[in-house]
C-alpha positions in Angstrom: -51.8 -72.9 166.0 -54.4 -70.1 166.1 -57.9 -70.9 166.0 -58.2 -69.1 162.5 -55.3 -68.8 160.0 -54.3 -67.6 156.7 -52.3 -69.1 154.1 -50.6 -68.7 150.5 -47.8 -69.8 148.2 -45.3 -67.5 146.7 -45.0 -69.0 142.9 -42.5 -67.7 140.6 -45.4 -67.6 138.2 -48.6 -65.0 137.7 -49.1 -62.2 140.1 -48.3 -61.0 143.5 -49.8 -58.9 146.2 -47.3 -56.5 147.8 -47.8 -54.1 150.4 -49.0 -50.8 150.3 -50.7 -51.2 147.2 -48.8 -52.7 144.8 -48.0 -56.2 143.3 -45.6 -57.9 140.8 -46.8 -59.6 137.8 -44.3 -62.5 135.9 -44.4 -63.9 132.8 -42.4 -66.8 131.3 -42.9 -65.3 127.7 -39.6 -66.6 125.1 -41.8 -66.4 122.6 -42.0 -62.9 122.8 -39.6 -60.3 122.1 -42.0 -57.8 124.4 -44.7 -57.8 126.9 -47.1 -55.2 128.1 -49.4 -55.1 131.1 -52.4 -53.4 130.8 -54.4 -53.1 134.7 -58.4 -52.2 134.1 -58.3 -51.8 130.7 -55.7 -48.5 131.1 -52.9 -47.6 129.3 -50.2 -50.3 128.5 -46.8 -50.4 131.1 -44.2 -52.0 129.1 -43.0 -55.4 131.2 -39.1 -55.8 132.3 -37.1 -58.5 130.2 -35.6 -60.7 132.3 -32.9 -63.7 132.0 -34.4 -66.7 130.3 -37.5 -65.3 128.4 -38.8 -64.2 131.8 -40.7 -60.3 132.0 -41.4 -58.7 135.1 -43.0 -56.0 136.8 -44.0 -53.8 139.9 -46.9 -51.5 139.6 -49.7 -50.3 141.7 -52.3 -52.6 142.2 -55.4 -53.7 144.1 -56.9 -57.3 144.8 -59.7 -57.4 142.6 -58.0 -55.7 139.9 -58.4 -57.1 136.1 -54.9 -57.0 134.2 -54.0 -59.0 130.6 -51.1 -59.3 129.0 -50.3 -57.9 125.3 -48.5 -59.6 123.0 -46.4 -57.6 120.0 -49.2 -58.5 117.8 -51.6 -56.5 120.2 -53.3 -59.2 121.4 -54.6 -59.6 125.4 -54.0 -62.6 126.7 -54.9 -63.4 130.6 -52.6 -64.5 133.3 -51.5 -68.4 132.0 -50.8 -68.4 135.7 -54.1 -66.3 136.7 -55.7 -67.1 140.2 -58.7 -66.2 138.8 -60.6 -65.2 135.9 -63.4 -62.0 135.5 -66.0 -63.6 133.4 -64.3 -66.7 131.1 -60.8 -67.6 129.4 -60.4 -65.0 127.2 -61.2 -62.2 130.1 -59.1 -60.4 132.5 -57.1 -62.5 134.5 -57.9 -61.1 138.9 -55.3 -59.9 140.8 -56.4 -62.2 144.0 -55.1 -61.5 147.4 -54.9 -65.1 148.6 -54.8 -64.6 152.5 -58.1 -62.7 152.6 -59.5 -65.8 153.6 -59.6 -66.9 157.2 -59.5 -70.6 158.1 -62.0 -72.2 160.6 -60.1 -75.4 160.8 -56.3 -74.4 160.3 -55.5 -77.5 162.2 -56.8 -80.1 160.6 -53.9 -82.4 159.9 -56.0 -84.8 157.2 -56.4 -88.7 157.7 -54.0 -91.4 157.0 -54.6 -93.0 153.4 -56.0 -96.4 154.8 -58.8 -94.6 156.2 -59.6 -93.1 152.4 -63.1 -93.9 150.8 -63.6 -91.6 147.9 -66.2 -89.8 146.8 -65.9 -88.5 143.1 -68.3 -86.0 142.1 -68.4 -83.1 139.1 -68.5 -79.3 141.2 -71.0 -78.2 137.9 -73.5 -80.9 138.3 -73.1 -80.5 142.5 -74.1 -77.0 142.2 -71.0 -75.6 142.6 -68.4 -75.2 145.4 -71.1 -73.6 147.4 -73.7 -76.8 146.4 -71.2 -79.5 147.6 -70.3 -77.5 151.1 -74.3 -78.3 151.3 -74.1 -81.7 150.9 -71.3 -82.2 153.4 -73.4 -83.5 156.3 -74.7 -86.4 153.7 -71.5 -87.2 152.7 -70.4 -87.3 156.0 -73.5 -89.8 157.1 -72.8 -91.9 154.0 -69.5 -92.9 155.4 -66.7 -91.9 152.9 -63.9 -89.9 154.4 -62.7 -88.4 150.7 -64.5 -86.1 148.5 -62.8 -86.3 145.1 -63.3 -83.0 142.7 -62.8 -83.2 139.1 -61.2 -80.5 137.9 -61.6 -77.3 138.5 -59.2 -75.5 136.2 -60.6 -72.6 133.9 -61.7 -74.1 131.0 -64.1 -72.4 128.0 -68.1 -72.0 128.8 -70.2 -72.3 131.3 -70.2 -76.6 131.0 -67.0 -79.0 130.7 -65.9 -81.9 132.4 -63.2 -79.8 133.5 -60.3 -81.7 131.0 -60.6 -78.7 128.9 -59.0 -76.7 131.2 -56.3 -73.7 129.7 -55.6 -72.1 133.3 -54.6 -74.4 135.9 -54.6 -71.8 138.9 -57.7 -70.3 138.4 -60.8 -72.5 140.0 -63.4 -71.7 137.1 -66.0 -69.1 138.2 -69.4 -71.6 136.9 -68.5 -73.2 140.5 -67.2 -70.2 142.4 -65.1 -67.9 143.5 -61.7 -68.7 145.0 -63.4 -67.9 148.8 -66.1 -70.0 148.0 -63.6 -72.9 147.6 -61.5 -72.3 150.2 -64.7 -72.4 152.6 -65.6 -75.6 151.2 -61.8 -77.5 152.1 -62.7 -75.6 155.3 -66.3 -77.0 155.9 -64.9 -80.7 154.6 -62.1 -80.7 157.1 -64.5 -79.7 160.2 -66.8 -83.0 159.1 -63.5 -84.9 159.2 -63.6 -85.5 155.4 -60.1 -84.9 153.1 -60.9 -83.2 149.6 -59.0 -84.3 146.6 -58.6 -82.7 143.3 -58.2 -84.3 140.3 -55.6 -82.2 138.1 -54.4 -82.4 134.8 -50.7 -81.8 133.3 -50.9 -83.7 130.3 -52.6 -81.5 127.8 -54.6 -77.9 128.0 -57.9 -77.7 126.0 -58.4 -76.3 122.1 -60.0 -73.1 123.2 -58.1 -70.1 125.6 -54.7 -71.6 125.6 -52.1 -68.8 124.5 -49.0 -70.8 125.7 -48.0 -71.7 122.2 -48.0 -68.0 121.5 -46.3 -67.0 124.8 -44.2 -70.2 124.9 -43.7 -72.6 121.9 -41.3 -73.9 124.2 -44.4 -75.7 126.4 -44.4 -77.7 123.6 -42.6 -81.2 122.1 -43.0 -81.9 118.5 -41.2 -85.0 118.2 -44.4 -87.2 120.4 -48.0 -86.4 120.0 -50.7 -87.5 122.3 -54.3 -87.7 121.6 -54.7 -84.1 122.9 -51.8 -83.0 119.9 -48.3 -82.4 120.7 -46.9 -83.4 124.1 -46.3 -81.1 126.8 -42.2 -80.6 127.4 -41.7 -81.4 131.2 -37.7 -81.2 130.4 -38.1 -78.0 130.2 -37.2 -76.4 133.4 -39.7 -73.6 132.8 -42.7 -76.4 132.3 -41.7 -78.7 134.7 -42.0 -75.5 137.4 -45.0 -74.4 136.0 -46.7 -78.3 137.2 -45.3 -78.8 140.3 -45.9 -75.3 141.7 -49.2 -75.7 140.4 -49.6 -79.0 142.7 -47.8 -76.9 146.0 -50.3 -74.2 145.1 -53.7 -76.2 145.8 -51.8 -78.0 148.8 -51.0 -75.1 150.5 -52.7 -72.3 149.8 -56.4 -74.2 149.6 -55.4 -76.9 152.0 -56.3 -79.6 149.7 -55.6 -83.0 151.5 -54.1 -84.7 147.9 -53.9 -84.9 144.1 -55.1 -87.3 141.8 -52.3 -86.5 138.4 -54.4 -87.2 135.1 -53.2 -89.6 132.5 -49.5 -88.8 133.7 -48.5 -91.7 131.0 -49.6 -89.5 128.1 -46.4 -87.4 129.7 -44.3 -90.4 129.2 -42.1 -88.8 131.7 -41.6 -91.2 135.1 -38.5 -89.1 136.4 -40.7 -86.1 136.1 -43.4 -87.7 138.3 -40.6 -88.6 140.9 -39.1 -85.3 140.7 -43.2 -83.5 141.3 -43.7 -86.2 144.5 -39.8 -85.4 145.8 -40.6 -82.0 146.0 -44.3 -81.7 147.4 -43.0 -84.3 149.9 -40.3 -81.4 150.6 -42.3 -78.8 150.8 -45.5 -79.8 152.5 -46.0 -79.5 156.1 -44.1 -82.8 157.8 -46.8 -83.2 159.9 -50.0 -83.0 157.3 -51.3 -86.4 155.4 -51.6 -85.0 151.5 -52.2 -88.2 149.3 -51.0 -88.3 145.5 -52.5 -90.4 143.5 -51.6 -91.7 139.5 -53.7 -92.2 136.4 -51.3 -94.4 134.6 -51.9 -96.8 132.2 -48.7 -97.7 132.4 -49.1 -99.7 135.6 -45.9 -98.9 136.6 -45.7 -100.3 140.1 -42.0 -98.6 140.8 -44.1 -95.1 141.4 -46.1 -96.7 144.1 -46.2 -97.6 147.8 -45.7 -96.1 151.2 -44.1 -92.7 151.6 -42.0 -94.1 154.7 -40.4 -96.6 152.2 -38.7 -93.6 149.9 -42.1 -94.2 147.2 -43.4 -90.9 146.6 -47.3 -91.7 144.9 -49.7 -93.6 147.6 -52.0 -95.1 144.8 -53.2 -95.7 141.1 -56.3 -96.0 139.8 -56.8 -99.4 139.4 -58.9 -99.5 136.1 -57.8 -103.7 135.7 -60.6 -104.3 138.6 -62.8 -101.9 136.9 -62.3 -103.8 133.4 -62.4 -107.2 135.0 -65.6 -106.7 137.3 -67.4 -104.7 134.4 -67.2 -107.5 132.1 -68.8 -110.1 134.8 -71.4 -108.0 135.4 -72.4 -106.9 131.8 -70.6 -109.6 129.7 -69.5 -106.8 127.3 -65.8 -107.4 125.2 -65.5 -104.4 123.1 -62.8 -102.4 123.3 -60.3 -102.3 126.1 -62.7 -104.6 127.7 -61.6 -107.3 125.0 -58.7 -108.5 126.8 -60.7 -109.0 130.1 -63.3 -110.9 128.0 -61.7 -114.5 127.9 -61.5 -114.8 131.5 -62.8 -111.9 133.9 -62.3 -114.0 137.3 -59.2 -114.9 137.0 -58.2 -111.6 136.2 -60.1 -110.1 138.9 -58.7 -113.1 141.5 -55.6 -111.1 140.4 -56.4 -107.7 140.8 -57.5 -109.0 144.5 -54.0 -110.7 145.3 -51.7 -108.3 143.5 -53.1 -105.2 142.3 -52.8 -105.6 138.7 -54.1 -107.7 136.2 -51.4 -106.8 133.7 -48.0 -105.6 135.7 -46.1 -103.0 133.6 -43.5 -100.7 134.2 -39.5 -101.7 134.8 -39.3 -105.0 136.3 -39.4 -105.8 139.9 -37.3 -107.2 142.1 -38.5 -110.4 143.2 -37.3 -110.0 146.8 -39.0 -106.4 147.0 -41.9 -106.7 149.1 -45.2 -107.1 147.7 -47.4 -103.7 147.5 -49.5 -102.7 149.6 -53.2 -103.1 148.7 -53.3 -99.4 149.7 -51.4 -98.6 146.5 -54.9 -99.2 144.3 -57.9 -97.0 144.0 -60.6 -99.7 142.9 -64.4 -98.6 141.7 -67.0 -100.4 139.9 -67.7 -96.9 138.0 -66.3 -93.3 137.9 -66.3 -90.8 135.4 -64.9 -92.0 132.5 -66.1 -95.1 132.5 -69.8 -93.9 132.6 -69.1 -90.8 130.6 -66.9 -92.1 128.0 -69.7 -94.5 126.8 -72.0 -93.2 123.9 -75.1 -93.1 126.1 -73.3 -92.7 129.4 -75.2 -95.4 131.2 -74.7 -96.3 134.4 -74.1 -99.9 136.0 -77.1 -99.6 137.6 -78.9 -99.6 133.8 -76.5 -102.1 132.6 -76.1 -105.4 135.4 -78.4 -107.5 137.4 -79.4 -105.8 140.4 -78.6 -108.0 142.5 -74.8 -108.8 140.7 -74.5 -105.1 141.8 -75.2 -105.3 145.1 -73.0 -108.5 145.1 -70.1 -106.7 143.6 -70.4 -103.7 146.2 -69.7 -105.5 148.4 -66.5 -106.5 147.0 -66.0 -103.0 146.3 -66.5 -101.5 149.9 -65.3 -104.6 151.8 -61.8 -105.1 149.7 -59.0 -103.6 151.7 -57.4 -101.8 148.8 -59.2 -98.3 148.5 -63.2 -97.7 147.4 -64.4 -94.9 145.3 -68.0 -94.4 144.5 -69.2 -92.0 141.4 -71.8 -89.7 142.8 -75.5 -91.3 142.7 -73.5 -94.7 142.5 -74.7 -95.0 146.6 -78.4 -94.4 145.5 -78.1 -96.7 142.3 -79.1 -93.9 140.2 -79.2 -94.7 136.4 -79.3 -91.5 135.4 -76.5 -91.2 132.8 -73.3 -89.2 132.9 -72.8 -88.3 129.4 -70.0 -85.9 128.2 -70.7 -82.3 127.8 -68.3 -79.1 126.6 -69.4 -75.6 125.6 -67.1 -75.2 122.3 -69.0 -73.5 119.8 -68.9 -72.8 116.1 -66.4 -74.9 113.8 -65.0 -76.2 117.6 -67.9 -77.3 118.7 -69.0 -79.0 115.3 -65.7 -81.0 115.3 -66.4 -82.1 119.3 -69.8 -83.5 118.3 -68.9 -85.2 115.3 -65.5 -86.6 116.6 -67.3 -88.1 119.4 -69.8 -89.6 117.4 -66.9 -91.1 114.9 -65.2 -92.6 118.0 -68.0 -95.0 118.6 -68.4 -95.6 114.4 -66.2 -99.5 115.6 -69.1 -100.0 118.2 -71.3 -102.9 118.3 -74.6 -100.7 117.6 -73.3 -97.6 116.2 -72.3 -98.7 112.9 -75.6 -97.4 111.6 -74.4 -93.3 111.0 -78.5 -92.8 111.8 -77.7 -94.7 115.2 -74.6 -92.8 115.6 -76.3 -89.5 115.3 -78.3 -90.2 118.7 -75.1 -90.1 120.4 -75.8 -86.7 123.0 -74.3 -83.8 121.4 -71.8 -82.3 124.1 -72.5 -79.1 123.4 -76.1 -78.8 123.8 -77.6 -78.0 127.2 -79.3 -80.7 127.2 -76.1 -83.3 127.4 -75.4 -81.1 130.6 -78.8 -80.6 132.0 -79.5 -85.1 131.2 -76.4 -85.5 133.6 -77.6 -84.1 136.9 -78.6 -86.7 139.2 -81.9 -86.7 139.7 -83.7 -85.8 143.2 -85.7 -88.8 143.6 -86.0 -90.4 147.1 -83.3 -92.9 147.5 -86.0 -95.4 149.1 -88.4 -95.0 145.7 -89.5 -98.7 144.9 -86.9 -98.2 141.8 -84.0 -99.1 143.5 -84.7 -99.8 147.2 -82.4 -100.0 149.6 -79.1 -99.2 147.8 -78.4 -96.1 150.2 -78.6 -97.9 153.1 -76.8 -101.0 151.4 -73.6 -98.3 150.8 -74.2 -96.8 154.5 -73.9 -100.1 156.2 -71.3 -101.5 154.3 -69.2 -98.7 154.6 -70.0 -98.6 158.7 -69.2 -102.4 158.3 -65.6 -101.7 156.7 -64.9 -98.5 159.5 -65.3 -101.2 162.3 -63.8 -104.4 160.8 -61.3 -103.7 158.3 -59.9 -100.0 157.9 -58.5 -99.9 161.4 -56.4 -103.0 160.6 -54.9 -102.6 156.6 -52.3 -100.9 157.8 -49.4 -104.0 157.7 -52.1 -106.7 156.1 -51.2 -108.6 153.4 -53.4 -110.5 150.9 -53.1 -114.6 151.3 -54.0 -115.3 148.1 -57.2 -115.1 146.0 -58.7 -117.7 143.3 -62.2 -117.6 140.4 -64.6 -119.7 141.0 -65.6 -121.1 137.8 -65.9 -118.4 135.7 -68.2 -115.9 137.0 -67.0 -115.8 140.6 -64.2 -114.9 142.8 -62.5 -116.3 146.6 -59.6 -114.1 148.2 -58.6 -114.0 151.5 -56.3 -111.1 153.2 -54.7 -111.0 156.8 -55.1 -108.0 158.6 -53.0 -106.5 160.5 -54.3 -108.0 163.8 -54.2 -111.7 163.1 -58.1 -111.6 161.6 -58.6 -113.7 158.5 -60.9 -111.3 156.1 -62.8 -113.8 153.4 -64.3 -112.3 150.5 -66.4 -114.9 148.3 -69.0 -113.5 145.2 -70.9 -115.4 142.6 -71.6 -112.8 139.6 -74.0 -114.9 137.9 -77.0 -116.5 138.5 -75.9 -119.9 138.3 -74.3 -121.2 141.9 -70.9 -122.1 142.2 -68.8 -124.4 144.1 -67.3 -122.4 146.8 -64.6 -123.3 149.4 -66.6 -123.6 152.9 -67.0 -120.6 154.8 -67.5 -121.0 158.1 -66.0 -118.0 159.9 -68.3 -115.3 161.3 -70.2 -113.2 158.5 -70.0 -109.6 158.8 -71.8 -109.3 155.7 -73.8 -110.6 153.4 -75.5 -109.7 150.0 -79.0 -110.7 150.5 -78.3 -110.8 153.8 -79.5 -114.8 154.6 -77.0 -115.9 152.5 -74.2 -118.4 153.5 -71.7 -121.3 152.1 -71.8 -124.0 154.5 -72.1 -126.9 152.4 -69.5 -125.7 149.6 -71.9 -123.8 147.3 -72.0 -120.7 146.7 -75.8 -119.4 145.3 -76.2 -117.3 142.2 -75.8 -113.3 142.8 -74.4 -113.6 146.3 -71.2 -112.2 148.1 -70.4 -113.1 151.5 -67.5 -111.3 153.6 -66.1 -113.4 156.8 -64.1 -112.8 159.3 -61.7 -115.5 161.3 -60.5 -113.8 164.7 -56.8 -114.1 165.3 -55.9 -116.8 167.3 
């Protein structure tokens, strides 16, 4: 392959470059009995009906170019497919030429999914694509080999957390411009680091979404979700519109995966296995591109290795979340209620098996168990941080030392880590939810939030209640950046090197060898405590032990080599485990 490359995907949506100066715009319209394009605000060229509710047409054209669409009505509407936009949502969509941009590192192939440790970070509080391709060497240092990027799609404003999004194609211009991200992939891949992207097919936000006028047919009125009516993925249209979406960030930006938002709200699992067929399909053989479920349906037929005809790698596993949050805060509201009664046993669980709570169609018995690779574990990540009134973090919340206990569970587990960005400095600087809606929009955001936690120890009191961070104000945003302050500050010593070691700890003793492992079994210790044990792939005995509370426990012996330890003298010789301690061991194959 040449040293520097270009690439791009032909969709059957949005806009095309052709040569010698033109390009084609398509629109799936049926709502419409005529379109018009109107380039740089000139006069109107009446689109071509096609079969289906389909318009097309060819026209002169330059990259850079601002075109809308209008609707019978007169309105203009951008691109539903636009690659990107002029200002916001409601602007002129940009004809992009996508193979301006050269690659530096067009060979990079990714890394295989056992070597993932994810980084989840928010582009807008990063500094944009431009501030993350700065932070690269740090992240590279740390020792996680995934950066994780909520979305990205064009949503309303200047500040979202990017599930607000109306145009799915279009990286929002408050991070950067299409180059911009492209050189940041680029920059990841040369430090050896995969970047993700968190995407979102389930709903579009309330503000700059004209598909119900273009399209009613997006639309399903016989199931609602929380977002309003479902989105239609039986509709051939839709369904095409998602997955060429997904081929679109793979290819053209070189993304190394996907993690697919809430895909249960689509209620839809032969639409998920249709979208993994055919990314598997049309990927590059030879590339690792990871997809990765948020499904609260636990539906373990979805998951497993690729090689065994299972098209998603992993789910986020939000039963360890739920189990390990309640040891280490002792909180039993909401969905944490049903973790509440007994949080090791559940956790012992989510150790052994991956689930606490197995859902889906039932399994086989003689199917092979899966592998712990299938299950994206983290003590916190966006929405459990933001979607708490106050957004605090763990590090505000639990025992300093029950944290540091529970990292290592985290980072030495051989199912898949993700840290939250600051989680590796133990910031506890909150990550609140923030939007830019304004007017009547923005008035029912703020007090809709603040009636969601109305059921919430606390927040009965409506004066109590009106503390809860508007997410509209600049202020919600501006509270949400992690702060600057030395990671060695007497505040919270030692927690970046306690991440950095750890993770060098899990590079030389465990990732080489998941591949092929298998759990052995895992067990609570009393209540506030937790033994499991896996085999890895080269014979080696891995021992995970942790005592949540302060109070010791009885402990099975564990007298393998330690390859860590949290504090770092602590052991379980004599069969008792001491208060806020983990201990990680290691029994070489025989």
């Amino acid at each position: 392959m040449p040293k520097s490359a270009k690439f791009s995907f032909k969709s059957t949506f949005g806009a095309a470059i052709l040569p010698r100066g033109r390009a084609c715009f398509s629109l799936w319209a049926p709502g419409c009995p005529a379109i018009d394009l109107v380039i740089n605000g000139q006069p109107a060229l009446p689109m071509l009906p096609q079969k289906d509710g389909w318009f097309s047409l060819t026209t002169s054209c330059k990259a850079g170019d601002g075109y809308r669409f209008r609707l019978p009505s007169g309105t203009l509407v951008p691109d539903p497919a636009s690659r990107a936009q002029m200002h916001d949502v409601h602007d002129a969509s940009l004809l992009i030429d996508p193979r301006a941009y050269s690659w530096r590192h067009p060979q990079w192939r990714g890394r295989p999914w056992h070597e993932a440790v994810i980084y989840e970070i928010h582009p807008g509080l990063a500094g944009g694509f431009a501030g993350i391709e700065a932070q690269l060497p740090y992240l590279a240092a740390l020792g996680v080999t995934a950066i994780e990027l909520m979305p990205i799609a064009d949503f309303p404003g200047q500040r979202n957390w990017g599930y607000d999004g109306v145009l799915p194609y279009a990286p929002d211009t408050s991070y950067g411009t299409p180059e911009q991200l492209k050189s940041l992939i680029d920059a990841a891949h040369g430090y050896g680091l995969m970047i993700l992207l968190d995407v979102v097919y389930n709903h579009f936000g309330p503000d700059g979404n004209y598909l119900p006028q273009l399209a009613p047919q997006f639309y399903r009125h016989d199931r609602t979700t929380p977002w309003g009516d479902a989105i239609d993925v039986r509709q051939n249209e839709v369904k095409q519109f998602f997955i060429q979406n997904a081929l679109y960030w793979l290819i053209e930006y070189r993304f190394d995966g996907l993690r697919f938002d809430a895909v249960h709200a689509l209620d839809d699992s032969e639409f998920l296995r249709e979208m993994a067929r055919d990314i598997r399909r049309n990927v590059e053989m030879d590339r690792h591109v990871h997809l990765i479920l948020e499904n609260e349906n636990n539906d373990a037929s979805l998951l497993g290795p690729v090689q065994q005809g299972i098209q998603y790698d992993a789910q986020w596993a939000d039963d360890f979340h739920h189990a390990v949050h309640v040891l280490l805060t002792g909180e039993d509201e909401s969905y944490y209620e049903e973790f509440a009664a007994d949080p090791a046993v559940l956790l012992a669980k989510c150790l052994a098996e991956g689930f606490a709570f197995p859902g889906g169609p039932a399994t086989n018995q003689n199917e092979p168990p899966l592998p712990t690779t299938a299950f994206v574990i983290c003590l916190q990540n966006h929405d459990q941080i933001g979607n708490r009134a106050m957004g605090e973090r763990l590090a505000a919340l639990a025992h300093p030392k029950a944290l540091r206990a529970a990292t290592l569970v985290l980072l030495l587990t051989p199912q898949i880590p993700l840290l939250f960005m600051g989680q590796e400095t133990g910031s506890s600087q909150p990550f609140l939810y923030f939007t830019d809606h304004h007017g009547e929009l923005a008035d029912a955001v703020r007090e809709g939030r603040r009636r969601e936690f109305a059921k919430f120890t606390g927040f009965t009191d409506p004066k109590r209640r009106a503390r809860i961070p508007d997410p509209n104000h600049p202020d919600t945003f501006a509270a949400s950046m992690i702060d600057k302050a030395d990671p060695a500050d007497a505040a919270r010593p030692g927690w970046l090197a306690l991440h950095q070691e750890l993770l060098a700890t899990r590079a030389k003793f465990i990732t080489p060898f998941i591949p092929r492992g298998q759990p052995i079994g895992a067990q609570a210790l009393g209540r506030t405590g937790i033994h499991a044990q896996w085999r890895l792939a080269n014979g080696a005995v891995l021992t995970i032990a942790a005592n949540f509370a302060a109070t010791p426990l009885l402990c099975p012996v564990l007298d393998d080599d330690v390859i860590f330890a949290s504090p770092a003298d602590a052991h379980c010789s004599a069969g008792t485990l001491a208060g806020h301690t983990a201990i990680a061991t290691l029994r070489s194959p025989a």
